[in-house]
C-alpha positions in Angstrom: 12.3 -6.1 108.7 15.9 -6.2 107.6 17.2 -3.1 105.9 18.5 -4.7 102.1 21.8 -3.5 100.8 21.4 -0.4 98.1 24.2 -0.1 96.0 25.6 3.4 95.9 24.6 6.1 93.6 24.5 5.8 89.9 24.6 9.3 89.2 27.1 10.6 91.8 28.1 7.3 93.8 26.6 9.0 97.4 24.7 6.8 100.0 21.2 6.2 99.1 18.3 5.9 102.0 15.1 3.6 101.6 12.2 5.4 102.5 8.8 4.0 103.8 5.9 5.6 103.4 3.5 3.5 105.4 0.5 5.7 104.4 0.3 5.2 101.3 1.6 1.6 101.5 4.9 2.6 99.3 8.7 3.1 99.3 11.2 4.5 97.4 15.0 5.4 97.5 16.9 8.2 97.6 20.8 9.5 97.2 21.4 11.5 100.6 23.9 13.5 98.7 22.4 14.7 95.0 18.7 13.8 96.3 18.3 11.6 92.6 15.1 9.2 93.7 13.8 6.0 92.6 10.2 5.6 91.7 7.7 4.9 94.2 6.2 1.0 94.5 7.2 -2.0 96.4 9.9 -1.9 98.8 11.3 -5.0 96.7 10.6 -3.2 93.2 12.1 0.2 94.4 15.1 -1.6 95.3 15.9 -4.0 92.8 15.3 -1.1 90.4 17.7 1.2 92.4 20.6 -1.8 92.4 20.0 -2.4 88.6 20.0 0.7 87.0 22.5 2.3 84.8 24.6 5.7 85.1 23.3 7.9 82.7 25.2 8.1 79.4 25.8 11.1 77.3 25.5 11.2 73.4 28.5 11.6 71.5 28.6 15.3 70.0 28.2 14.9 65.9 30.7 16.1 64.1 30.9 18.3 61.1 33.9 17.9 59.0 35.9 15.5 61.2 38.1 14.5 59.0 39.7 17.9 57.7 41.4 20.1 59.8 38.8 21.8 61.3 35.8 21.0 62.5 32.5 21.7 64.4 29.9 20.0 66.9 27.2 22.7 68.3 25.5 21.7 71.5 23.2 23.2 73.5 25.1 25.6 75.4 27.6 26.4 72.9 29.7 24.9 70.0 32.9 22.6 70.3 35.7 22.7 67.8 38.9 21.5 66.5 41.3 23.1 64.2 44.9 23.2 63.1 46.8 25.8 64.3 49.7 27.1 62.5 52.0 29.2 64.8 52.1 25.8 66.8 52.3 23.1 64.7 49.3 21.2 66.4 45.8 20.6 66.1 44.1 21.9 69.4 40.3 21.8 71.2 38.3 24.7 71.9 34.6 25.4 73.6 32.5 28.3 72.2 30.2 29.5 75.0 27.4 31.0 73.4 28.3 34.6 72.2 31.1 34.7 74.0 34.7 35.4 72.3 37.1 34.1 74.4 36.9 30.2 73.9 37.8 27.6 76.2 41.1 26.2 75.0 40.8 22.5 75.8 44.2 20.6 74.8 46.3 23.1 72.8 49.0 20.7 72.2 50.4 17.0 71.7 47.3 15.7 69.7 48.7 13.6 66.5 45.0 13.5 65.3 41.5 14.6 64.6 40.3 11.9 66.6 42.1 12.9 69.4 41.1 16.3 69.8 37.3 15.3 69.4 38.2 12.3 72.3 38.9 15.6 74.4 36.1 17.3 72.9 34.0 14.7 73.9 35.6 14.1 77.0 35.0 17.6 78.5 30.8 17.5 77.5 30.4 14.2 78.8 31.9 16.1 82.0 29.6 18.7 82.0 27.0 17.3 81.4 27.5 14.7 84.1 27.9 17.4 86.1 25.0 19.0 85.6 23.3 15.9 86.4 24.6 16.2 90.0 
């Protein structure tokens, strides 16, 4: 029986594998590099579900006050914000790990706009999260 062609990953774009299972009279797929799987079933469902299916895709973070100077989104691992500061001139992107009080400067300069720094806000969760995923 002819091996079909399996797209690469959706979640980290490795090589995936079609299993057999001739026992049980199923198959299903599997990324050789983050070990993400299909369901089991057909050989022809397992597959056409594996070519068809979507990357995952990350909410965007809500916003509190995003059209002030400041701002806030809190996610699960911590709390994102934006704010103007003074001695530069600039509005800047910072990451709030839980308790901790040294934030994660993001993009301390060159952003014209709220929207920008919460495009780099939302940038670096969709990263981690994706990440996470891997």
């Amino acid at each position: 029986m002819n091996n079909p062609e399996l797209k690469p990953c959706p979640f980290c774009g490795g090589v995936p594998y079609l299993a057999n299972v001739a026992m049980a009279g199923c198959s299903y797929v599997v990324c050789t590099d983050c070990r993400m799987q299909s369901d089991d079933g057909s050989r022809n469902r397992v597959v056409n579900k594996w070519n068809t299916r979507a990357a995952p895709k990350v909410k965007p973070l809500v916003w509190k006050n995003p059209f002030c100077t400041e701002g806030s989104a809190a996610v699960s691992f911590g709390i994102y914000y934006f704010m103007w500061d003074e001695e530069v001139q600039s509005l800047y992107g910072s990451l709030e790990l839980g308790e901790c009080e040294n934030p994660i400067i993001l993009d301390p300069s060159n952003c014209a706009s709220a929207q920008e720094v919460m495009a780099v806000c939302q940038a670096d969760y969709e990263r981690r999260i994706l990440d996470a995923l891997e």
